[in-house]
TORFIMI-30562 format. One record per residue (C-alpha): chain; y, z, x. Coordinates in pm, 1 decimal. Example, Ala and Ser with C-alpha at 12.3 -4.5 7.8 and 13.67 -1.06 7.14 Angstrom:
// residues 2
<r><gunu>A</gunu><py>-450.0</py><pz>780.0</pz><px>1230.0</px></r>
<r><gunu>A</gunu><py>-106.0</py><pz>714.0</pz><px>1367.0</px></r>
***
This chain:
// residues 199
<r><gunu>A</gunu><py>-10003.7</py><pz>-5589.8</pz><px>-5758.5</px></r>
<r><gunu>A</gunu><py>-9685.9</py><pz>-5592.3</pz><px>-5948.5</px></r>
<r><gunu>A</gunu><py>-9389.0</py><pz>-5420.3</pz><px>-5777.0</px></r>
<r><gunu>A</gunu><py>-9415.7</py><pz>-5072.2</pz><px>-5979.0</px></r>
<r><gunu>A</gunu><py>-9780.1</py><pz>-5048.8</pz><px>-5857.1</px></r>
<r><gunu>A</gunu><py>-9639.6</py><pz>-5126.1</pz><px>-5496.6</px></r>
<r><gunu>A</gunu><py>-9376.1</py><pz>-4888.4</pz><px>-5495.8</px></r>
<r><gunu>A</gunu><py>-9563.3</py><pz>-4572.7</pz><px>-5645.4</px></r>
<r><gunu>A</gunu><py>-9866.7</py><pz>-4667.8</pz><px>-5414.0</px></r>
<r><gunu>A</gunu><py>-9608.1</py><pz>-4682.3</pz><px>-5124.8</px></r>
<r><gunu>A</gunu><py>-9415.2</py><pz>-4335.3</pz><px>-5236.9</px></r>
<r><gunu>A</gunu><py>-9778.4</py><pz>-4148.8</pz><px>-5252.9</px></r>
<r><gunu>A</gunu><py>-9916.2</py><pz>-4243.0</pz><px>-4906.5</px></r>
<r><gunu>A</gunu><py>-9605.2</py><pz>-4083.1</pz><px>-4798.5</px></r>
<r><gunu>A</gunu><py>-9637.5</py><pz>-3787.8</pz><px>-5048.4</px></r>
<r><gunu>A</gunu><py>-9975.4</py><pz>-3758.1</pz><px>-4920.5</px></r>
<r><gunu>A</gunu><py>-9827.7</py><pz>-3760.8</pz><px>-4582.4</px></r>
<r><gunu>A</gunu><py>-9542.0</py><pz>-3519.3</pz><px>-4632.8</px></r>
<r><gunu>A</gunu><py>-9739.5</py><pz>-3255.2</pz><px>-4827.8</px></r>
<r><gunu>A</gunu><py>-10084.8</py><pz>-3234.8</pz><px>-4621.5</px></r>
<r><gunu>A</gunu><py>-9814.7</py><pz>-3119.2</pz><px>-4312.9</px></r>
<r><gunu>A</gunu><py>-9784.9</py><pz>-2775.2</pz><px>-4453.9</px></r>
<r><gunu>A</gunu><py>-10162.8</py><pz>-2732.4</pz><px>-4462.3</px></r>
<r><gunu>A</gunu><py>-10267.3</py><pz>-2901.5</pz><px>-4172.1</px></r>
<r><gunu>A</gunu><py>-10020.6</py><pz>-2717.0</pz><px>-3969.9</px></r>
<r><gunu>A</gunu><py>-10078.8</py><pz>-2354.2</pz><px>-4082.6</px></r>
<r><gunu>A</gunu><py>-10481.2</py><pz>-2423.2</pz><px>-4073.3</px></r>
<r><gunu>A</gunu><py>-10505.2</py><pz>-2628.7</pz><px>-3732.0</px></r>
<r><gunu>A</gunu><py>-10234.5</py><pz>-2379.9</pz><px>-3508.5</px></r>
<r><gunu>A</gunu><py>-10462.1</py><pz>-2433.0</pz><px>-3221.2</px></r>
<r><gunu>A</gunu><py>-10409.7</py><pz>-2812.9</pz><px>-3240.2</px></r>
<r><gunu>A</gunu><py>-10103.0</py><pz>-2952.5</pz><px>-3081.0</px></r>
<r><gunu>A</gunu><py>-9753.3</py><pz>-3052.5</pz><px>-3357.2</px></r>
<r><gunu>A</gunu><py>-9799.8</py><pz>-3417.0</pz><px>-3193.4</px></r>
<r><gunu>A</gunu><py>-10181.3</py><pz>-3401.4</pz><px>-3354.5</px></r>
<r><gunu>A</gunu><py>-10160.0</py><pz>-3236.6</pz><px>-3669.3</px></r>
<r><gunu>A</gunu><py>-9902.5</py><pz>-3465.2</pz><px>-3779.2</px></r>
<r><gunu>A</gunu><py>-10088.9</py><pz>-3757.2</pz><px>-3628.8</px></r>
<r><gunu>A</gunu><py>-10386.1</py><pz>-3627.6</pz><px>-3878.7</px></r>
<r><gunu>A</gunu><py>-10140.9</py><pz>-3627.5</pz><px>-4222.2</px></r>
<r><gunu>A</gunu><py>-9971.6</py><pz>-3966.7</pz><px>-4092.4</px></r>
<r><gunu>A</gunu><py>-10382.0</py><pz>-4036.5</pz><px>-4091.2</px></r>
<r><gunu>A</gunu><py>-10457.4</py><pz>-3911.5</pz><px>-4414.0</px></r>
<r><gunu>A</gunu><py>-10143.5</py><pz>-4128.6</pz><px>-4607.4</px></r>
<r><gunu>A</gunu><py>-10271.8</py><pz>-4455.4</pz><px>-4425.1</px></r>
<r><gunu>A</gunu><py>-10662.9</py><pz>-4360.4</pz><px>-4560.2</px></r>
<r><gunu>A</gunu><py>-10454.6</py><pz>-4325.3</pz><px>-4883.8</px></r>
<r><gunu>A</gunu><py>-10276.0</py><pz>-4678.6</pz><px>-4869.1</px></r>
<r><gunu>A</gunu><py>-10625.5</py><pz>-4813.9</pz><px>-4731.5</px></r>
<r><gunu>A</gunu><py>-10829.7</py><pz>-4667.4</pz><px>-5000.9</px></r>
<r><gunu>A</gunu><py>-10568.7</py><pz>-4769.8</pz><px>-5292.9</px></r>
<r><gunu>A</gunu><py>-10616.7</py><pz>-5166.7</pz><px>-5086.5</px></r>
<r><gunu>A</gunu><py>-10985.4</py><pz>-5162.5</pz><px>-5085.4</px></r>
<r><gunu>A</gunu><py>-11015.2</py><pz>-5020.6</pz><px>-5463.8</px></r>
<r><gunu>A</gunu><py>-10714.0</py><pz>-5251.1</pz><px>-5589.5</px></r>
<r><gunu>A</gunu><py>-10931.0</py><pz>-5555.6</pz><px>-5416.6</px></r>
<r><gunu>A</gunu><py>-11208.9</py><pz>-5420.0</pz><px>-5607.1</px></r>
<r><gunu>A</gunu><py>-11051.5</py><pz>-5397.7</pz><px>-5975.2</px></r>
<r><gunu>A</gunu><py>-11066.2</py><pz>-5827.4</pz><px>-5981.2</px></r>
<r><gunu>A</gunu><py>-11413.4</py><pz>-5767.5</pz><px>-6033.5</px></r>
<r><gunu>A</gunu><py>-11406.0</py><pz>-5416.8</pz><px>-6213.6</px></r>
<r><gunu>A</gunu><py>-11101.0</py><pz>-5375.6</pz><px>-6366.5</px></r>
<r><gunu>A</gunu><py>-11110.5</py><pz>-4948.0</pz><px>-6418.4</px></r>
<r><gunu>A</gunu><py>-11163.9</py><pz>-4932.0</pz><px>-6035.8</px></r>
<r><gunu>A</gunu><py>-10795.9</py><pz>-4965.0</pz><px>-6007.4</px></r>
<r><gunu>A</gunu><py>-10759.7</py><pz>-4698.0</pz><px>-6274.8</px></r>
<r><gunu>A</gunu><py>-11016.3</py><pz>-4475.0</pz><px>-6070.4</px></r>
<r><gunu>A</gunu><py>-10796.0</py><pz>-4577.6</pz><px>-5749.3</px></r>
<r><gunu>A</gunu><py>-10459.6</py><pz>-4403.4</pz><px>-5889.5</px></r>
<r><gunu>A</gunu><py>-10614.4</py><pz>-4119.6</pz><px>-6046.0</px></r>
<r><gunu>A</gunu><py>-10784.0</py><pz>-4028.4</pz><px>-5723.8</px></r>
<r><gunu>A</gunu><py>-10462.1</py><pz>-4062.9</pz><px>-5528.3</px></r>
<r><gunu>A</gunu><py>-10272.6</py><pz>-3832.0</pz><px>-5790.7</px></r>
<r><gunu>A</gunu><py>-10564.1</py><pz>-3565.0</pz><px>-5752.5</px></r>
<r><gunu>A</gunu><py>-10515.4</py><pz>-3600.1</pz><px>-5409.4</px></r>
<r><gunu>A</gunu><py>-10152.1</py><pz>-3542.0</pz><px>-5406.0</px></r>
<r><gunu>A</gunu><py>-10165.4</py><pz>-3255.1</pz><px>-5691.5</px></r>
<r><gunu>A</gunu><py>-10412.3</py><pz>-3067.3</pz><px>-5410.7</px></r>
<r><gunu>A</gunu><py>-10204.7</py><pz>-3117.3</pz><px>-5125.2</px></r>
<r><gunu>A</gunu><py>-9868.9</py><pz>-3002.7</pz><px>-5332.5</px></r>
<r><gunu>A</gunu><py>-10047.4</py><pz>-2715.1</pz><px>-5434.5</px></r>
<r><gunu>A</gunu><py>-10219.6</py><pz>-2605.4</pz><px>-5092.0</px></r>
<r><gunu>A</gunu><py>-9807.5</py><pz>-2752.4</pz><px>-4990.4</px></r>
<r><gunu>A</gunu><py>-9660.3</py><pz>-2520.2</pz><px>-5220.6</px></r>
<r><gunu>A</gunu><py>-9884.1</py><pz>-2246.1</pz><px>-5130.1</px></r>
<r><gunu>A</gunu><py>-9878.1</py><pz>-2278.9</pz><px>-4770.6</px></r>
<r><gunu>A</gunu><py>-9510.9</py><pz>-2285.2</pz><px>-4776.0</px></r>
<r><gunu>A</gunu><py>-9476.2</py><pz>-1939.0</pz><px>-5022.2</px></r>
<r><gunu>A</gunu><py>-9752.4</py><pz>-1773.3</pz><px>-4750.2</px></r>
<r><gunu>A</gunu><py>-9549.3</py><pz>-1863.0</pz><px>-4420.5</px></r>
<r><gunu>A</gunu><py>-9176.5</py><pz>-1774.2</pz><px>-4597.9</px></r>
<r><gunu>A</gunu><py>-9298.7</py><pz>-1417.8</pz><px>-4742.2</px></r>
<r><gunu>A</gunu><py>-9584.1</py><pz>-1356.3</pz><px>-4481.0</px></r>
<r><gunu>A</gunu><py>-9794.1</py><pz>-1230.7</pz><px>-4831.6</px></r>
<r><gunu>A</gunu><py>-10188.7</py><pz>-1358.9</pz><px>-4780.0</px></r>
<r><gunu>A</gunu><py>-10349.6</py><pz>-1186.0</pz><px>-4984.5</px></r>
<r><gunu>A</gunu><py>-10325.8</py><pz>-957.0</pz><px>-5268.6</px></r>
<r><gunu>A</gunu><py>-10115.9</py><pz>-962.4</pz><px>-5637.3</px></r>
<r><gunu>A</gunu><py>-9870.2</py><pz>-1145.5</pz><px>-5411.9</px></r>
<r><gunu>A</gunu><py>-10123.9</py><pz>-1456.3</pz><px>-5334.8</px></r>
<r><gunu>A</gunu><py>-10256.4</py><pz>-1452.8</pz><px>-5668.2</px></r>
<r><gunu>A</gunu><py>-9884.3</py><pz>-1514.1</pz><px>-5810.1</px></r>
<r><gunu>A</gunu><py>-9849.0</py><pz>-1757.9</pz><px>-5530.9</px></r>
<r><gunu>A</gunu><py>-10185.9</py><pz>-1933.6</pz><px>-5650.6</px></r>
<r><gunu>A</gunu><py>-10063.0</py><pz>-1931.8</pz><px>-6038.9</px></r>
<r><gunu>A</gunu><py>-9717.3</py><pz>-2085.6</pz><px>-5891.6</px></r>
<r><gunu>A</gunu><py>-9888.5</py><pz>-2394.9</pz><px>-5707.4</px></r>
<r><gunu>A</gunu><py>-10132.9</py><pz>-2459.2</pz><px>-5922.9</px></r>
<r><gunu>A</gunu><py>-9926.6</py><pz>-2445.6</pz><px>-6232.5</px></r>
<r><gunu>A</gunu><py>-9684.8</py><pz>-2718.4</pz><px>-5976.8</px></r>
<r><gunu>A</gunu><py>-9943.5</py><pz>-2946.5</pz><px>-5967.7</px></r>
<r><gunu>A</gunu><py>-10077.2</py><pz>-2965.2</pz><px>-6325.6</px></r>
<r><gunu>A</gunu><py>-9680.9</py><pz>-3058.3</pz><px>-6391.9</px></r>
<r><gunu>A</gunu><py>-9675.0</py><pz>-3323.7</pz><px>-6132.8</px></r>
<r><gunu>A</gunu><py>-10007.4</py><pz>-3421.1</pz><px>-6222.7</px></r>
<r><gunu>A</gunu><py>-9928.0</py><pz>-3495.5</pz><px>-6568.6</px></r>
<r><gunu>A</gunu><py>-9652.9</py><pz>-3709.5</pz><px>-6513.4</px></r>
<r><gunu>A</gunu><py>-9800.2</py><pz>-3906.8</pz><px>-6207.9</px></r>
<r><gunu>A</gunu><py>-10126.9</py><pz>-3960.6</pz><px>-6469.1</px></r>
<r><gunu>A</gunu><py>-9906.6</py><pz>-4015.4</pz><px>-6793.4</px></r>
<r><gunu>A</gunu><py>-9658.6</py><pz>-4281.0</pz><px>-6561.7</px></r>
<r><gunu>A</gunu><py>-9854.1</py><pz>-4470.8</pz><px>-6328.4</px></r>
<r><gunu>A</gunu><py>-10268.5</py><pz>-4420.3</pz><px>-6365.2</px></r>
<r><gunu>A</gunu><py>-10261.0</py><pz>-4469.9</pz><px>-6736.8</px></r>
<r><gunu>A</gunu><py>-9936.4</py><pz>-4618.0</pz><px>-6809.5</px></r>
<r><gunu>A</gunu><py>-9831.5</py><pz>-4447.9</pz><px>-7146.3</px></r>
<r><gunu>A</gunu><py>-9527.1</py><pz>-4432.3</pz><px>-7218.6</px></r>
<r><gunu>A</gunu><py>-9547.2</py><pz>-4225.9</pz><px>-7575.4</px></r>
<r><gunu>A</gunu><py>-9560.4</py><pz>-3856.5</pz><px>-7534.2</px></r>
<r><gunu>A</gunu><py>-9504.4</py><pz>-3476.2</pz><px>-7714.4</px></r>
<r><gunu>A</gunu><py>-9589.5</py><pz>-3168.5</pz><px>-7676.7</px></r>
<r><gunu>A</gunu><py>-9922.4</py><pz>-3199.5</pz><px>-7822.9</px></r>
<r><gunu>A</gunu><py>-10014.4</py><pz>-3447.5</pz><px>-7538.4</px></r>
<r><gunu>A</gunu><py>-9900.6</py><pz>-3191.9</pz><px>-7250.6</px></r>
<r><gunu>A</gunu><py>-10116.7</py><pz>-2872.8</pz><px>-7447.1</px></r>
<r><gunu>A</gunu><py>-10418.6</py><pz>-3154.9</pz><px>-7446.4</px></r>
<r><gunu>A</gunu><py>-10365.9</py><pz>-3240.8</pz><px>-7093.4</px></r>
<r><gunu>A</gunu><py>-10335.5</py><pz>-2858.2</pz><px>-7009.2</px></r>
<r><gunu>A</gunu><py>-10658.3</py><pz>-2780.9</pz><px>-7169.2</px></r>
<r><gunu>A</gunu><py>-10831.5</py><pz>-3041.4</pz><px>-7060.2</px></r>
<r><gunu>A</gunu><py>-10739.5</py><pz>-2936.2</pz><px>-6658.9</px></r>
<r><gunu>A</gunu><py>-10791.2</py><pz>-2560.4</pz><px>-6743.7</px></r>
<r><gunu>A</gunu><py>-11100.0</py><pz>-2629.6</pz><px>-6871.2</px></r>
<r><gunu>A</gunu><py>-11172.6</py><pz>-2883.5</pz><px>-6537.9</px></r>
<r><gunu>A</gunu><py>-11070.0</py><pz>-2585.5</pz><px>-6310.1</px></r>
<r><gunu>A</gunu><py>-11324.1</py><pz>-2385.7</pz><px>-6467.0</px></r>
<r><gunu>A</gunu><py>-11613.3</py><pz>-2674.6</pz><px>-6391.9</px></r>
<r><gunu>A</gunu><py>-11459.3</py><pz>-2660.2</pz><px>-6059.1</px></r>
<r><gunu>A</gunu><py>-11452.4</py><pz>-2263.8</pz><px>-5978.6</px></r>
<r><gunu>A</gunu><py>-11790.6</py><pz>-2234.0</pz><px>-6203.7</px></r>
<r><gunu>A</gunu><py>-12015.1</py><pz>-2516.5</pz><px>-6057.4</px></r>
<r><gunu>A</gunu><py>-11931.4</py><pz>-2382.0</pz><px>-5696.1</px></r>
<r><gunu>A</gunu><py>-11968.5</py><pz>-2060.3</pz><px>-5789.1</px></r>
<r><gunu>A</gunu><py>-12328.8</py><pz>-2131.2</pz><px>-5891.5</px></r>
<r><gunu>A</gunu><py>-12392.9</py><pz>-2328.8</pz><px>-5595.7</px></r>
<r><gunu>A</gunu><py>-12267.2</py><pz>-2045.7</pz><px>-5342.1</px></r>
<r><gunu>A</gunu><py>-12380.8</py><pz>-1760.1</pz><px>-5555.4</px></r>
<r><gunu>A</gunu><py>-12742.3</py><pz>-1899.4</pz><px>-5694.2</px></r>
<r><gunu>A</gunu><py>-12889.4</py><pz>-2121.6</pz><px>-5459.6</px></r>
<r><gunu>A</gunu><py>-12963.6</py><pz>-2097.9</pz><px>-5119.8</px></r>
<r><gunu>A</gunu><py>-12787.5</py><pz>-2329.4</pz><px>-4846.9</px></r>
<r><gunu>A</gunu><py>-12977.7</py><pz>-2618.4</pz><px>-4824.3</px></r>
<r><gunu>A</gunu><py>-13073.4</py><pz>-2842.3</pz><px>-4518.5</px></r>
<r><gunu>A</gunu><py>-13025.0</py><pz>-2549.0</pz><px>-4283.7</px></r>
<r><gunu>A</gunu><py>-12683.0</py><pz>-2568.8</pz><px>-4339.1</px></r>
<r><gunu>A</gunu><py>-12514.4</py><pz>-2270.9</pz><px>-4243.8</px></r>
<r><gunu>A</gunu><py>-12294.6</py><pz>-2057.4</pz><px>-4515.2</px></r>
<r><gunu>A</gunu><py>-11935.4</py><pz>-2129.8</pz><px>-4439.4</px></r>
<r><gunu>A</gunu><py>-12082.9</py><pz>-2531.9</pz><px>-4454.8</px></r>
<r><gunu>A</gunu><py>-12256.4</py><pz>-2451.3</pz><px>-4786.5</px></r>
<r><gunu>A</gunu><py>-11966.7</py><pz>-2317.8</pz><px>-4907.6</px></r>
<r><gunu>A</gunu><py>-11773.6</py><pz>-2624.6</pz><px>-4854.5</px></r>
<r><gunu>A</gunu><py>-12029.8</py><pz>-2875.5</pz><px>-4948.6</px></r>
<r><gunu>A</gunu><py>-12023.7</py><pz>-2659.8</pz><px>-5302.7</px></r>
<r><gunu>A</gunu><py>-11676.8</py><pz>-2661.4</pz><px>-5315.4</px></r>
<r><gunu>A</gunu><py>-11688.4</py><pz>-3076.6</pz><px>-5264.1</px></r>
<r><gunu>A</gunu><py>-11937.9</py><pz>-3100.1</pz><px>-5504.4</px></r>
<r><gunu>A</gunu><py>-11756.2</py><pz>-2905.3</pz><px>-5762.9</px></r>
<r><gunu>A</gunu><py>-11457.8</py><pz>-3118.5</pz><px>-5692.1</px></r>
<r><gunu>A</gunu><py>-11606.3</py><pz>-3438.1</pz><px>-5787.4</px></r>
<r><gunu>A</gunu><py>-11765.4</py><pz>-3258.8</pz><px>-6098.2</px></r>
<r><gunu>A</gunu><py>-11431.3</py><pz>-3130.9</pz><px>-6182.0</px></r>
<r><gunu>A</gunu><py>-11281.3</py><pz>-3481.2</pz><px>-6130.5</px></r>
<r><gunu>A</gunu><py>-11491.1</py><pz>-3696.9</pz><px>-6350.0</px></r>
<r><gunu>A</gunu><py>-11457.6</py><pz>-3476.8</pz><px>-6653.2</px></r>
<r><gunu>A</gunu><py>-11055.7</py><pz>-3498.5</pz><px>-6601.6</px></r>
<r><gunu>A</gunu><py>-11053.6</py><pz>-3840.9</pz><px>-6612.6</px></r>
<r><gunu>A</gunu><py>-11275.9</py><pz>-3864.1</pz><px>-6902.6</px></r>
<r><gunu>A</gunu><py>-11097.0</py><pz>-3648.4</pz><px>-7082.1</px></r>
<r><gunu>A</gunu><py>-10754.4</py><pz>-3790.3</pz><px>-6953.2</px></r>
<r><gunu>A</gunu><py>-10851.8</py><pz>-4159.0</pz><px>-7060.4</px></r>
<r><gunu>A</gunu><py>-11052.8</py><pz>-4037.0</pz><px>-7363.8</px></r>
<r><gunu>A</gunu><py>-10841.5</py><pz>-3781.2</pz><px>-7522.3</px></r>
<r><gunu>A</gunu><py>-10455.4</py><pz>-3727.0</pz><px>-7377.3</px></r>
<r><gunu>A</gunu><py>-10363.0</py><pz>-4075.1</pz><px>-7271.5</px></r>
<r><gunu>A</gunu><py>-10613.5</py><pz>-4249.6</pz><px>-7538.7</px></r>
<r><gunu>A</gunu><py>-10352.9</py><pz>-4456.5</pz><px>-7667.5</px></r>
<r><gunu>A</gunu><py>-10267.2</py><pz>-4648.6</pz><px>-7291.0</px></r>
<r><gunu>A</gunu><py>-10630.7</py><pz>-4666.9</pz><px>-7215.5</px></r>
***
């Protein structure tokens, strides 16, 4: 691993650390301080673990390292958003309404920024770039939040919760599966179509 890769692997476990507090904290109040920071100082070790175990694994696959990065930059785009979010909710007190729907617009519109330049700097290492390449990557995450919010739609909507699972599980499971949907066409079309060039 050369000593970029080490440093921006170092700087996201901590990212991932720093931004999941926000979240974790307003959505686990009946948990102590000492053990919802315990769980994000738990989440940016999985992420340091995980970005090991996969960099271990790209000697014998080489995109698994690839896969490895772009995973921990979808990881910290989410938890700046729900970050970002969290943060606009507990300052202004506003939950719901016009007021969380501009909130929602903010954060995500945060993390397709950061997003892009984690993805365009570290997982596929391009160092051209113009405005065309930001409109493609833009598209190309619009049209992966619309997989996302569409497949679990369908799921919750259309079909039954499955295994006896109860609805609030359901809707979760959907919303996991949709993730993963939502992720493998981004970095197809990340690798394939903005960042072609690096890949």
């Amino acid at each position: 691993m050369n000593k970029k890769d080490l440093g921006l692997s170092l700087l996201s476990a901590i990212l991932v650390g720093v931004l999941s507090f926000p979240t974790v904290n307003n959505i686990l109040l009946e948990y102590s301080l000492g053990t919802r920071f315990l769980i994000s100082l738990v989440l940016a070790a999985l992420t340091l673990i995980g970005l090991a175990t996969l960099r271990f694994l790209s000697r014998y696959v080489k995109v698994f390292w690839q896969i490895a990065k772009f995973i921990v930059v979808g990881g910290l785009n989410t938890f700046l958003d729900f970050a970002v979010l969290n943060l606009l909710i507990a300052v202004t007190g506003i939950a719901t309404g016009v007021g969380f729907s501009a909130f929602k617009a903010f954060s995500f519109s945060t993390a397709v920024v950061n997003s892009y330049f984690w993805n365009k700097h570290w997982t596929f290492e391009t160092k051209s770039g113009n405005k065309a390449e930001f409109v493609e990557f833009l598209a190309v995450s619009v049209v992966g939040l619309g997989i996302n919010v569409g497949s679990a739609s369908l799921m919750v909507n259309y079909i039954q919760p499955l295994f006896g699972l109860n609805p609030v599980t359901w809707a979760n499971l959907s919303a996991l599966a949709a993730t993963f949907l939502a992720m493998a066409w981004n970095f197809l079309g990340y690798k394939l179509v903005v960042f072609k060039k690096a890949s």
